[in-house]
C-alpha positions in Angstrom: -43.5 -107.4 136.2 -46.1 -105.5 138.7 -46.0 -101.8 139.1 -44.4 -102.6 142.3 -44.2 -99.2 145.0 -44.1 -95.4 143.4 -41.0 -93.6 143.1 -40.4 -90.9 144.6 -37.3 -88.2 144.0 -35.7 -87.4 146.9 -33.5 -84.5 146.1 -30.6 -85.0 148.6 -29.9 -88.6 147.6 -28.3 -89.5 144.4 -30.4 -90.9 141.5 -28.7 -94.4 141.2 -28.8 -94.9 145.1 -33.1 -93.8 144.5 -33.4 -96.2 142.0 -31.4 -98.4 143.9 -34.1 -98.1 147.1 -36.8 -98.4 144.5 -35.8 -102.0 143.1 -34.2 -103.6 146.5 -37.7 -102.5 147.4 -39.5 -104.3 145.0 -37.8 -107.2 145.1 -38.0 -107.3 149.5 -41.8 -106.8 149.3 -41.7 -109.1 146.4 -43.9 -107.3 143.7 -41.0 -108.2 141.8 -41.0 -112.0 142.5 -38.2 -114.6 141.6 -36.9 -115.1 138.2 -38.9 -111.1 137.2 -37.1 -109.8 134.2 -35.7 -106.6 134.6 -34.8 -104.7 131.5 -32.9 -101.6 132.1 -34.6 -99.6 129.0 -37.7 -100.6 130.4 -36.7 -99.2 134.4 -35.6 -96.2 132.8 -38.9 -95.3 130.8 -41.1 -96.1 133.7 -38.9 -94.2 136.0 -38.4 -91.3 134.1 -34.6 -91.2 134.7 -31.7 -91.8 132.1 -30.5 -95.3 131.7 -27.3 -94.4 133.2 -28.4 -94.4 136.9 -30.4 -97.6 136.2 -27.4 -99.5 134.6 -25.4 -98.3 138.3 -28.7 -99.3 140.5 -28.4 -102.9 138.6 -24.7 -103.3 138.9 -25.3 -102.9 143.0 -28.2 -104.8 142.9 -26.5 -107.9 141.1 -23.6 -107.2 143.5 -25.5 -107.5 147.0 -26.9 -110.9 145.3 -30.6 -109.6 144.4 -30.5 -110.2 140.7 -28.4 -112.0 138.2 -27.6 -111.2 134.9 -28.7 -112.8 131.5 -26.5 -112.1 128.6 -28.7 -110.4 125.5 -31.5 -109.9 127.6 -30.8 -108.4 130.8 -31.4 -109.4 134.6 -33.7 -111.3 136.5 -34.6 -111.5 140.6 -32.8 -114.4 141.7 -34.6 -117.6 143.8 -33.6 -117.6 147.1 -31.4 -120.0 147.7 -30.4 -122.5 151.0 -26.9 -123.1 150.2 -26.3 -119.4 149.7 -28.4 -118.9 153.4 -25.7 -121.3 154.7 -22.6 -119.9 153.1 -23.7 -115.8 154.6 -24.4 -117.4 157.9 -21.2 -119.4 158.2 -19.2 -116.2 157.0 -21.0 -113.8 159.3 -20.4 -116.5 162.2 -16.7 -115.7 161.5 -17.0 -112.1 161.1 -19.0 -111.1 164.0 -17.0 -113.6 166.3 -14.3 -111.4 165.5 -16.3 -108.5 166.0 -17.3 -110.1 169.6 -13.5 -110.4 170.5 -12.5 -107.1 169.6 -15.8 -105.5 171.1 -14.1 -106.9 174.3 -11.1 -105.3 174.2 -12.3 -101.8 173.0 -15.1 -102.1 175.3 -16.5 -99.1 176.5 -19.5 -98.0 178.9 -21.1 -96.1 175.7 -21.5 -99.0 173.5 -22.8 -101.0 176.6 -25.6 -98.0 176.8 -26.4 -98.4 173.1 -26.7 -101.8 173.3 -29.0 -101.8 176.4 -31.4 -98.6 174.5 -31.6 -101.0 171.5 -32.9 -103.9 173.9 -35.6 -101.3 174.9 -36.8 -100.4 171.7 -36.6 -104.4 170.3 -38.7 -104.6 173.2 -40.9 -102.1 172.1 -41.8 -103.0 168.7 -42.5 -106.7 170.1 -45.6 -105.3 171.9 -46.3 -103.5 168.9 -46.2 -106.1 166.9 -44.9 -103.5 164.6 -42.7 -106.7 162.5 -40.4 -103.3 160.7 -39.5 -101.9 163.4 -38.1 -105.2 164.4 -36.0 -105.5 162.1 -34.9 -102.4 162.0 -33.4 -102.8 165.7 -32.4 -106.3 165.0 -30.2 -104.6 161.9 -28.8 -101.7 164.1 -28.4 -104.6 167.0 -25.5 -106.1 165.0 -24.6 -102.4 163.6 -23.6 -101.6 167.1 -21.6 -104.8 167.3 -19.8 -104.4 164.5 -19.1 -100.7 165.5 -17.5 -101.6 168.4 -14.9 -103.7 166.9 -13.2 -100.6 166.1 -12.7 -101.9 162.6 -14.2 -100.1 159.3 -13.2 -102.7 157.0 -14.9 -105.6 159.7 -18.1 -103.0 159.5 -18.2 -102.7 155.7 -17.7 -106.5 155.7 -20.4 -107.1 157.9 -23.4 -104.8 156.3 -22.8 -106.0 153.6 -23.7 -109.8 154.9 -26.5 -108.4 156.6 -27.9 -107.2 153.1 -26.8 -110.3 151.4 -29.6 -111.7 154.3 -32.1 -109.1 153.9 -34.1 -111.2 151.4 -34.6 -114.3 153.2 -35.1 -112.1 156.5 -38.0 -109.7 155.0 -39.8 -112.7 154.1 -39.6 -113.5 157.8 -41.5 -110.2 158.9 -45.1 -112.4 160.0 -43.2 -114.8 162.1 -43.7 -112.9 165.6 -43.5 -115.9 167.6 -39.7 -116.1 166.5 -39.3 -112.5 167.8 -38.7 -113.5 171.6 -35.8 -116.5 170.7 -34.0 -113.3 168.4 -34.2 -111.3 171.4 -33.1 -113.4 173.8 -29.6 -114.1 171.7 -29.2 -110.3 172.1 -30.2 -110.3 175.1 -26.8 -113.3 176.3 -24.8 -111.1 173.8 -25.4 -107.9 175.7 -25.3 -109.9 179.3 -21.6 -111.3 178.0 -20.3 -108.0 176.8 -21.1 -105.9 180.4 -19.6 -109.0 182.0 -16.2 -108.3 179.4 -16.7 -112.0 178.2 -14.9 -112.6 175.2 -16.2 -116.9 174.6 -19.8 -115.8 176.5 -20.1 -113.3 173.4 -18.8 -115.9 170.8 -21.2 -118.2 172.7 -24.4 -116.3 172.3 -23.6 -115.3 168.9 -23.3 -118.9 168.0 -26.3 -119.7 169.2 -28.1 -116.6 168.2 -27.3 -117.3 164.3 -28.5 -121.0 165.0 -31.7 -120.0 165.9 -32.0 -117.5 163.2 -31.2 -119.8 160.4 -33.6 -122.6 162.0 -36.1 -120.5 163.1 -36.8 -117.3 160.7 -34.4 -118.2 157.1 -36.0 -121.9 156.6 -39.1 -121.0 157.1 -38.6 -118.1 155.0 -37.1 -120.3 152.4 -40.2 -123.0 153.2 -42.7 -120.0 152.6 -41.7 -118.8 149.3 -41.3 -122.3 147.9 -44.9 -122.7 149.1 -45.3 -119.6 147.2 -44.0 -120.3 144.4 -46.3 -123.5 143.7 -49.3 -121.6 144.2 
């Protein structure tokens, strides 16, 4: 296993959500590559924190789909996977339909405003080229959608999909040419919403979660197998 980023205590935050950061981290940026062993003993020492926050850090990890675990010897960072891409992006293509059709009926000048600002700022960090950033606002994009659904339990369900996605979509970060098709599905989403369109939301979200599992997930999936015979 490489050392991988430093950890860093941040007081405010509890341990096992630190360690938490600290391996999702890893894993994301990939100095923990597929099929890594991760002891828990061996987190712990290098850490400098009790085993108990590491066993909780693990447990989440192995629940959002990062890692698996091996009886008698622990867990390992799991391959990514293009059934598993297709199984999320079907089940968010349900969830955030939903979200699209109560957006419409709670719909509220406010949200329109927050979805316009995060347009801006996607904008932005295209002629940056600043790939994190972009992500960032795609993530809060489909925050704010969720949000407006008026729904906790469709939010929870929903981050937690877009976490299950995170690891195909941070391998994704050097594919700027795929950055103006992602904003473009915002873009019809946003257009759809002012317009109170319930099927012109569905419609753009469609098509927007085509384009993001042809365009950015395969060719994440492509990359690291490329990768991985290196």
């Amino acid at each position: 296993m490489n050392e991988g980023k430093e950890f860093v205590l941040e007081q405010p935050l509890p341990l096992r959500k630190q360690v938490f950061n600290y391996l999702r981290d890893n894993i994301l940026s990939r100095s923990f590559t597929p099929d890594t062993r991760i002891v828990e003993a061996q987190i712990a020492a290098k850490l400098g924190v009790s085993r108990t926050p590491v066993r909780e850090a693990l447990h989440l990890l192995e629940q959002e789909g990062f890692i698996e675990s091996i009886p008698r010897v622990g867990y390992k960072v799991v391959q990514l996977d293009e059934k598993e891409l297709d199984e999320v992006i079907e089940i968010r293509r349900v969830n955030e339909s939903l979200a699209c059709t109560l957006a419409v009926r709670n719909y509220s000048e406010e949200t329109l405003a927050a979805f316009r600002k995060n347009i801006v700022a996607t904008r932005k960090s295209m002629k940056q080229e600043d790939s994190d950033q972009f992500l960032r606002c795609d993530e809060q994009f489909h925050e704010i959608l969720a949000m407006a659904s008026g729904s906790r339990h469709l939010l929870s369900i929903c981050q937690l999909l877009r976490r299950l996605m995170l690891r195909y979509r941070s391998r994704s970060v050097g594919f700027l040419d795929s950055y103006q098709g992602i904003l473009d599905g915002h873009i019809a989403i946003v257009e759809a919403y002012g317009n109170r369109d319930e099927q012109g939301m569905i419609k753009g979200l469609n098509a927007h979660l085509d384009y993001v599992c042809k365009e950015v997930c395969t060719r994440s999936l492509a990359k690291a197998g490329s990768e991985s015979q290196d």
